[in-house]
C-alpha positions in Angstrom: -61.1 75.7 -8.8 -62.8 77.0 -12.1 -62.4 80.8 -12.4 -63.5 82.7 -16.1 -60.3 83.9 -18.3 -60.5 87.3 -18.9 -57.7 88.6 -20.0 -54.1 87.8 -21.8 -52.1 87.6 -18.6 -54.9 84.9 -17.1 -54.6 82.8 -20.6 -50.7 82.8 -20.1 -50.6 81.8 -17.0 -52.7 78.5 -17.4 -51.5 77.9 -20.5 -47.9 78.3 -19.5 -46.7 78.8 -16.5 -48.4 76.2 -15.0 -47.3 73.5 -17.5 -44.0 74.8 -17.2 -43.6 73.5 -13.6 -44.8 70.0 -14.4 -41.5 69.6 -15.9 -39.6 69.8 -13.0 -41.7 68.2 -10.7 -43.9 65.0 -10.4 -46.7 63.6 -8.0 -47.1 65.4 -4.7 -44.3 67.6 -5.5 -45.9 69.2 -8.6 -49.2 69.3 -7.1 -47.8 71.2 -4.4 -45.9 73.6 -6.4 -49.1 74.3 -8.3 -51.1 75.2 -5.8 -48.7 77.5 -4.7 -48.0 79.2 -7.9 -51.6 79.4 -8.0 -52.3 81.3 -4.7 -49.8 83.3 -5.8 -51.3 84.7 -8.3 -54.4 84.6 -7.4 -53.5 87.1 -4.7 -56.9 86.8 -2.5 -56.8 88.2 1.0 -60.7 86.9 1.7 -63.3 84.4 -0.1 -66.1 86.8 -0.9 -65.8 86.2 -4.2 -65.5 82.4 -4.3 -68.9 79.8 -4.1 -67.7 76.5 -2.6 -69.9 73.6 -3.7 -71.0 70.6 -2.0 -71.9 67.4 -3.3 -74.2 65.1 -2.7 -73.7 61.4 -1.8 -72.2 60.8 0.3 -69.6 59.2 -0.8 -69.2 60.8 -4.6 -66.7 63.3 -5.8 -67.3 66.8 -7.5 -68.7 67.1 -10.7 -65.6 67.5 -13.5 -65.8 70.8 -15.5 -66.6 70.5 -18.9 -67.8 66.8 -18.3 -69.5 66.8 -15.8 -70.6 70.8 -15.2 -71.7 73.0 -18.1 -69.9 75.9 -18.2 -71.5 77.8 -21.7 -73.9 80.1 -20.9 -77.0 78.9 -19.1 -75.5 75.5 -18.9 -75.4 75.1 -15.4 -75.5 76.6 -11.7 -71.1 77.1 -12.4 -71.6 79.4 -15.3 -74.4 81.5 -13.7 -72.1 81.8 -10.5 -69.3 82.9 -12.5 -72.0 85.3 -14.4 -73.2 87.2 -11.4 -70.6 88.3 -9.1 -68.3 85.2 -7.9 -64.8 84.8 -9.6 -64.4 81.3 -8.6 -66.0 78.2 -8.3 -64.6 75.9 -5.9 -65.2 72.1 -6.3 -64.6 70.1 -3.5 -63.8 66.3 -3.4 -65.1 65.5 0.0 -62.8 63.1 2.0 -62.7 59.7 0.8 -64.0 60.6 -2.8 -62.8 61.9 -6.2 -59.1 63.1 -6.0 -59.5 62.9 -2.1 -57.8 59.7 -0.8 -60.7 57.9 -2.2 -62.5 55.3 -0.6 -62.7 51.7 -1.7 -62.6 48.1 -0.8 -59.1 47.8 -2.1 -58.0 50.7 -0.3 -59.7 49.7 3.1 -57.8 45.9 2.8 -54.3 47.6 2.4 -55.5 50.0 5.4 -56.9 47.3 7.4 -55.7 44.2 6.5 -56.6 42.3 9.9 -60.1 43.4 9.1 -60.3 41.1 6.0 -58.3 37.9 7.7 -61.3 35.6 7.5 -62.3 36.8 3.8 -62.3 33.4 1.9 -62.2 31.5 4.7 -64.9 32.4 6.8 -68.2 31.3 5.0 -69.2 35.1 3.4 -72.9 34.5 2.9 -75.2 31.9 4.1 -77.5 32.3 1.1 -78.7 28.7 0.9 -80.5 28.8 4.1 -82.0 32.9 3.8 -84.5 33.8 1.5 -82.9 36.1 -1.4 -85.3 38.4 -1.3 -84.9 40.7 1.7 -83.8 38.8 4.4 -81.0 40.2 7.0 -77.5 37.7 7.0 -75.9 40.4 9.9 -76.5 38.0 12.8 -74.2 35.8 11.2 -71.0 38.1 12.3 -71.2 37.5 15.8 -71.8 33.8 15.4 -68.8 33.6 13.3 -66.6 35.3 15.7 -67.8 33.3 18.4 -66.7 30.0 16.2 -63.5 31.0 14.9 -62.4 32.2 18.5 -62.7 28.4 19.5 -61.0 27.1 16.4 -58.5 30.2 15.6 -58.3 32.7 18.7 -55.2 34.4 17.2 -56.8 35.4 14.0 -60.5 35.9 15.2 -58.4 38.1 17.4 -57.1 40.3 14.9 -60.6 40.3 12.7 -61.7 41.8 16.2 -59.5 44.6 16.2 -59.5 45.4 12.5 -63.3 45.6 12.7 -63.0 48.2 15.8 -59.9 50.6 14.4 -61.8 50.4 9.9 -65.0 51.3 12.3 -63.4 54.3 14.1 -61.8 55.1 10.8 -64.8 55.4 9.1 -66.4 57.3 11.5 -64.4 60.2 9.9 -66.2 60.7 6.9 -69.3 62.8 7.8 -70.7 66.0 7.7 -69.1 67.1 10.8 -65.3 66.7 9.5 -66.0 67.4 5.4 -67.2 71.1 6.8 -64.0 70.9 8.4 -61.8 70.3 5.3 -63.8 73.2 3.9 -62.4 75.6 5.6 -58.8 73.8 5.3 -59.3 74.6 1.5 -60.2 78.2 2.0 -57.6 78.9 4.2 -55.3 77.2 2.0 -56.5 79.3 -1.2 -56.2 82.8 1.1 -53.2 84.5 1.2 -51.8 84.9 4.9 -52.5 88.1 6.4 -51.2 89.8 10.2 -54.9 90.4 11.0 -56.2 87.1 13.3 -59.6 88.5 14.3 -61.5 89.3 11.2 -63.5 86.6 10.1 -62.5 85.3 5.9 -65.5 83.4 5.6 -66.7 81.9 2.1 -68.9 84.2 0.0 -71.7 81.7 -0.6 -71.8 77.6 -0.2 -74.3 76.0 -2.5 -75.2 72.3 -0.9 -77.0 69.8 -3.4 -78.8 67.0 -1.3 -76.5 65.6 0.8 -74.7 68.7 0.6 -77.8 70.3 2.1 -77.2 68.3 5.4 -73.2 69.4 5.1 -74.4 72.9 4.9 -76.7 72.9 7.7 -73.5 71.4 9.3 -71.7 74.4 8.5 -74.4 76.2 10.2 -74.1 74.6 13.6 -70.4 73.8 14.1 -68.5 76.2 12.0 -67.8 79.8 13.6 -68.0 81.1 10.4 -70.1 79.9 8.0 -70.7 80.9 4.2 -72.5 84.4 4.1 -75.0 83.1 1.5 -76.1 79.7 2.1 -77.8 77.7 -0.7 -79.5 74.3 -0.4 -81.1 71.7 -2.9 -83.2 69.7 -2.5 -81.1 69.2 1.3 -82.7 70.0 4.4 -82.1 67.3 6.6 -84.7 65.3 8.1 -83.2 66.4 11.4 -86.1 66.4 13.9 -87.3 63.1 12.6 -85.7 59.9 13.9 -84.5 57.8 11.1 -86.7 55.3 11.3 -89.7 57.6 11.0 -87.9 59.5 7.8 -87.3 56.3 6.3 -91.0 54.9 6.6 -92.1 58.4 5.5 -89.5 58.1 2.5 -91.1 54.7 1.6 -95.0 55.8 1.0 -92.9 58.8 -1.5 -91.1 56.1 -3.0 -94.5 53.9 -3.7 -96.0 57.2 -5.2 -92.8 57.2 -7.8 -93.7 53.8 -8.7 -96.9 54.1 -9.4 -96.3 57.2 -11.7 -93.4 55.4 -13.8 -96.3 52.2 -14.0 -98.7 54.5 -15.3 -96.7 56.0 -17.9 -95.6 52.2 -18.7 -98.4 50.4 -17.9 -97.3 47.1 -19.7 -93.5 47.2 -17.8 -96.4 46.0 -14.6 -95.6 42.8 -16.1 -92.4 42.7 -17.4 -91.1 43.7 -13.5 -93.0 40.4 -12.5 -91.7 38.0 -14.9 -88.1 39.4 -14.2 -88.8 39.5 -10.4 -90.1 36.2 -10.6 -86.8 34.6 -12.4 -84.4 36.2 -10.7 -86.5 35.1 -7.4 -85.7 31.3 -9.4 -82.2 31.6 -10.0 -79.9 35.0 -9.5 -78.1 35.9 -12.5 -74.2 36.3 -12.4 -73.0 39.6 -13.3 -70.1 40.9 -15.5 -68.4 42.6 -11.9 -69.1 39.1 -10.0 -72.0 40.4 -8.4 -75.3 38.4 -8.6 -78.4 40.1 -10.1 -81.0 39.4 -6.9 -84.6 40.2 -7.0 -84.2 42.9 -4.4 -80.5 44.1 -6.5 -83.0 44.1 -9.6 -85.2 46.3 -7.4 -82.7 48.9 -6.1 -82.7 50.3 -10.0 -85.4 52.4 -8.8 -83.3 54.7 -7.1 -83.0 56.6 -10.5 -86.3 57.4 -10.7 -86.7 60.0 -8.4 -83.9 61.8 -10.8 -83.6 64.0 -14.6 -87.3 64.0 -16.7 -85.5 61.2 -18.4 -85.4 58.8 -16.0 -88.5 57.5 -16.3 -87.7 56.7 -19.9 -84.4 55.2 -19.3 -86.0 52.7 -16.8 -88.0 51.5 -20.0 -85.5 51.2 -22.1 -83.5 49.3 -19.6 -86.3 46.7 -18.9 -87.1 46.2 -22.6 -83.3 44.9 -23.3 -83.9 42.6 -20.1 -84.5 39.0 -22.5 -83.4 37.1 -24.9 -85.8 37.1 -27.7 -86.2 34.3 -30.4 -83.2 33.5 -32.8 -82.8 33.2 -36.6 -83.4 29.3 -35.7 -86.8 29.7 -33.5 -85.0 29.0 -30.4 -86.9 30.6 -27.7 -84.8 32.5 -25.0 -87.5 34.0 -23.4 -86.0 32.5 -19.8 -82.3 34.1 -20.8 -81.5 37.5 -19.7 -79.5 39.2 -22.2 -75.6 40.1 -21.6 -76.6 43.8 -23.0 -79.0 44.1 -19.6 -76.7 42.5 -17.3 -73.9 44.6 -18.1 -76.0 48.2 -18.2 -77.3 46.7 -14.9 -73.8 46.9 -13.3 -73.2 50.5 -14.7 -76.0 51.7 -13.4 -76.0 50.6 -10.2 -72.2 52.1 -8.6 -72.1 50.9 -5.1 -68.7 48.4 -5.5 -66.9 51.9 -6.4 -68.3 54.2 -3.9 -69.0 52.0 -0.9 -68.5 54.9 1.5 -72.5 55.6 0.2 -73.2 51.7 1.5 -71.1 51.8 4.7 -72.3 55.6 5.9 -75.4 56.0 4.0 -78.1 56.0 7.7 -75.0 57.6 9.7 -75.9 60.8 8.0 -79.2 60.9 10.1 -77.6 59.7 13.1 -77.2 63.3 14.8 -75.4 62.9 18.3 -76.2 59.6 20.6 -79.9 60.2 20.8 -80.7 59.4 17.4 -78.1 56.1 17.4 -77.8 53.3 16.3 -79.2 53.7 13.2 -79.6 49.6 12.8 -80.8 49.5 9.1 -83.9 51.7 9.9 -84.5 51.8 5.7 -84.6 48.0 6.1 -86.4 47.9 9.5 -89.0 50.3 8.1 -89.6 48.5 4.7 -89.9 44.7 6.9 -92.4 46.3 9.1 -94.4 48.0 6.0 -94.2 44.4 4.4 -96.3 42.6 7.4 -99.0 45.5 7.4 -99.0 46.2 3.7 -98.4 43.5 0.9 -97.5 46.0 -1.7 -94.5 45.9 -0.2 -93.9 42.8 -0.8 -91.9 41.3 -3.7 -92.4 37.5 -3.0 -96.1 38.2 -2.8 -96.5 40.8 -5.7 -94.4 39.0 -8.2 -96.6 35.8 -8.1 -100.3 37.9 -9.2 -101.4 38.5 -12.1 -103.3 41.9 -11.8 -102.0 44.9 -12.9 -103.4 46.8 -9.6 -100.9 45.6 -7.8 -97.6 45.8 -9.3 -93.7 45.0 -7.5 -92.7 48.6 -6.4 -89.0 49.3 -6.8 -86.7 50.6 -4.4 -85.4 54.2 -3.6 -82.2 55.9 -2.0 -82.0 53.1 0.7 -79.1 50.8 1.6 -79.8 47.1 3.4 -77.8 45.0 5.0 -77.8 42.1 2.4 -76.0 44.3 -0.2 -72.7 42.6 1.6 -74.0 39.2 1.1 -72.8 38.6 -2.0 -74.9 40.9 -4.4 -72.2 43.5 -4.9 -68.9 41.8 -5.3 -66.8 45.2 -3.9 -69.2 45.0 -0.3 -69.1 41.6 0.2 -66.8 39.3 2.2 -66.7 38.6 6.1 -64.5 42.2 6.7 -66.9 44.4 4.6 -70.3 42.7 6.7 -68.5 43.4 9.6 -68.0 46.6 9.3 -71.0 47.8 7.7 -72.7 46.2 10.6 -70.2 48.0 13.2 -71.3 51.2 11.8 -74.7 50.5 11.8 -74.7 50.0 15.6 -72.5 52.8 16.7 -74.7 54.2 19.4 -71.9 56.9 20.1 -72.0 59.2 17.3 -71.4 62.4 17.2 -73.6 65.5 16.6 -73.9 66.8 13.5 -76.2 69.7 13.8 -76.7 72.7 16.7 -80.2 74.3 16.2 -79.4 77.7 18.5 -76.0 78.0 16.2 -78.2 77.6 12.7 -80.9 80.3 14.3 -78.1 82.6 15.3 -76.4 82.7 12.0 -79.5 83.0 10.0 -81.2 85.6 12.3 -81.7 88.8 11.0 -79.1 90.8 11.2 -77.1 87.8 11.4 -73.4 87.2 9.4 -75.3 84.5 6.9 -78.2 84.8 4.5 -80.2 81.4 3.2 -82.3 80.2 0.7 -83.5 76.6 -0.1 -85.1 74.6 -3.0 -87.7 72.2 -1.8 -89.2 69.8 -4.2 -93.0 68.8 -3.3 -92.4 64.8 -4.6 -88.7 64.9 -3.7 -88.1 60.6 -3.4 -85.1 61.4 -1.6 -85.6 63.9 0.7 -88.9 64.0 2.7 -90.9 66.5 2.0 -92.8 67.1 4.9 -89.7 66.0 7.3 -87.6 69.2 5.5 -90.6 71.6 6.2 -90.7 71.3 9.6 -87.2 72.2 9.8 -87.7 75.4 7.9 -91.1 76.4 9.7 -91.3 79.1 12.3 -89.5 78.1 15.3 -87.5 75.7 13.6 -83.5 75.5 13.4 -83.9 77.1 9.7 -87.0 79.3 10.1 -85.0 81.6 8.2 -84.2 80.2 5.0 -86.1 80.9 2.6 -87.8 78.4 0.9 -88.6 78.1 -2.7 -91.2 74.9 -3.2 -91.8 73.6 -6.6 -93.2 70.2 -8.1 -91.6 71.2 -11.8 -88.3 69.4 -10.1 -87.3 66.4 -9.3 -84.4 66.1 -6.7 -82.2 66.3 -9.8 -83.7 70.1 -10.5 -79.9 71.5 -10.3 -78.5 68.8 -12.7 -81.6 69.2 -14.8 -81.9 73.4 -14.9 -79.6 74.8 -12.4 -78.7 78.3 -14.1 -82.5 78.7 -13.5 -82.3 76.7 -9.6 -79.5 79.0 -8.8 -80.1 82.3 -9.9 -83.4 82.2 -8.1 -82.7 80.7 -4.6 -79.5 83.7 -4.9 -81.9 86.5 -5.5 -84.2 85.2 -2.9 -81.1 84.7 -0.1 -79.8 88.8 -1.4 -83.8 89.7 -1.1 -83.9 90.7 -4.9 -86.6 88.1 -5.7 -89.2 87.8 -3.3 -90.2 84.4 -2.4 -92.0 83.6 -0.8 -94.5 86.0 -1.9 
């Protein structure tokens, strides 16, 4: 919770009294006991004046005060909140991120150990008879079940289980249940009070991408929802099957491509020559990973972010080989330790797999819309047999400019378990990532009578949304249709812009906020 100090008593207090009790008291104990010191004092009886923010991902905790969230003037969204009527600033670490039981493959083997019995026994990746470049491994689960039930039925057993009760587990950790824990938190921060019936709900939510979808969430299950809901850059594709949204998201990702390749018009061939070696020989990383062509390629889902992105990319690429010694060696085949080890930090998927295991389950809204099956994957296969520019192992191998090897975006694929990323691989970790991706049971996430009643006019919640024109995450076309006339937000109001990227709150969110605010009040008129 991040409040302004405004007066002696509030300095003393933090400064003081709560360091006081960590003397007494250690681990959950002294979290405990500041929290309640803490309510306390803060002596609220309803939320108006608190803005509860949700993060995107999923699978990523809260931005860190200070750090990770401006707080001088104009330095972010936080310090215009706290600037124009809200107290407190509420940051949430959504379940299995952050602060919040977090998520990890170490965690899920002490959780489930059964589910990683045939780890290191089982054969985790059949690379030597798949191509490396985007070939699926999944079928290989099954199979290797079905073997080890004839040579080891009592452990092929237990893999069994472990896969179903990590699967159900994980099943948790949606949109449906972090609106859930929401509430939990205000309830926790609110004093008690004899009055049952009136609704305490938040003064305002703000949801950044991900935290768009939680927020239309909000909308459709929670009785209560925020009175001023804010998106960015997050209205969910919800009346477009994922498939569709992903093949959609694909020609915007293309698009991106093409821009970064025309402001670098001579990294056309630098992507080819490290395509092609990689597509030679993967390189071992410093995490145990293996730099693939198609890992190499998945560094493209930072350009759709901050104006800087585009020249970070370069950067990146221009440390990518060796060059030639004091001696005249050549090492213009050697990738230099400096590129594979930026490679690794860039690329965070062994520390948050929650965004690998549940990345498509965000789109899978009630049985209708599941399984998901890979559609990002599916989609990008199917564009690759109509549409050779989608094609690495062709594209790498020709020499014109006009067609250069297009990077990735915000997708996840199946083969990220085989062995690529250390943290996702291993029999357990395929096996449930496949599990998940053929859940056809999941539950809804979003109600479009309950979003229309609590944005109607009248209505207990006003809206507002940021919409950016060549958003790479977040389709465009698929978010309008959900805010149009007759549709489950026709009531939001909608700010579009091309001077964003998807990162526009990272990148100028004192500006972001205070003008999707005035437009959900009505103090700013937009649309015109």
């Amino acid at each position: 919770v991040v409040e302004c100090i405004e007066s002696d008593e509030d300095e003393a207090f933090f400064a003081q009294t709560l360091r006081l009790s960590e003397s007494s008291k250690t681990g959950t104990w002294l979290q405990n006991e500041r929290a309640d010191l803490y309510v306390a004092r803060a002596n609220m009886t309803d939320a108006d004046k608190m803005i509860i923010y949700l993060q995107g991902g999923p699978g990523f905790g809260a931005p860190a005060p200070v750090s990770g969230l401006g707080l001088g003037e104009k330095g972010s969204w936080a310090s215009e909140a706290l600037g124009k009527g809200f107290k407190r600033v509420v940051l949430m670490d959504q379940r299995g991120t952050g602060r919040s039981t977090p998520i990890t493959k170490q965690t899920l083997e002490k959780r489930f150990p059964d589910l990683f019995a045939l780890d290191g026994i089982a054969s985790v990746t059949e690379s030597d008879d798949r191509s490396q470049s985007t070939g699926v491994g999944f079928a290989t689960v099954a199979e290797q079940l079905d073997r080890w039930e004839a040579m080891d039925p009592d452990r092929a057993a237990r893999v069994g289980v472990g896969i179903g009760q990590a699967a159900e587990y994980m099943s948790n950790f949606r949109a449906d249940n972090i609106v859930k824990d929401a509430e939990d938190v205000k309830t926790a921060l609110l004093l008690p009070t004899d009055d049952k019936t009136t609704p305490r709900p938040w003064g305002a939510a703000l949801g950044q991408s991900f935290g768009g979808f939680c927020m239309m969430a909000y909308l459709s299950l929670i009785p209560n929802p925020p009175r001023i809901c804010l998106l960015t850059g997050g209205i969910a594709p919800m009346l477009t099957p994922a498939y569709d949204a992903y093949t959609r998201l694909w020609d915007r990702v293309k698009e991106r491509n093409l821009a970064y390749y025309d402001k670098y018009p001579g990294d056309v061939a630098l992507v080819k020559r490290i395509v092609r070696r990689l597509l030679e020989e993967p390189a071992l990383l410093p995490s145990g990973g293996k730099l693939t062509a198609r890992r190499f390629l998945q560094l493209g889902l930072g350009l759709g972010g901050s104006p800087s992105a585009f020249a970070a990319m370069h950067s990146l690429l221009a440390s990518a080989f060796l060059g030639e010694d004091g001696n005249g060696s050549s090492g213009q085949d050697e990738f230099t330790r400096a590129f594979l080890k930026r490679i690794d930090s860039e690329q965070s998927f062994d520390d948050h797999p929650i965004y690998f295991l549940m990345h498509e389950s965000i789109y899978a809204d009630g049985p209708s819309n599941s399984p998901t099956e890979w559609a990002a994957h599916r989609a990008l296969e199917d564009l690759a047999r109509t549409s050779s520019e989608f094609s690495l192992d062709l594209t790498s191998q020709l020499d014109s400019d006009d067609r250069p090897t297009l990077f990735f975006g915000e997708m996840v694929f199946p083969w990220m378990a085989d062995g690529d990323y250390s943290e996702l691989s291993g029999f357990g970790m395929r096996a449930l990532a496949q599990s998940l991706a053929c859940k056809d049971d999941w539950t809804p996430l979003y109600n479009k009578e309950n979003m229309r009643r609590a944005l109607a006019p009248g209505g207990p919640c006003k809206s507002a949304a940021a919409v950016y024109y060549d958003d790479m995450y977040v389709d465009f076309d698929c978010s309008m249709m959900v805010a149009a006339r007759g549709g489950p937000l026709e009531n939001c109001k909608v700010y579009v812009t091309n001077e964003y990227q998807h990162s526009g709150l990272r990148d100028d969110g004192a500006t972001i906020f205070t003008k999707i605010l005035g437009m959900a009040k009505g103090s700013i008129r937009t649309p015109s």
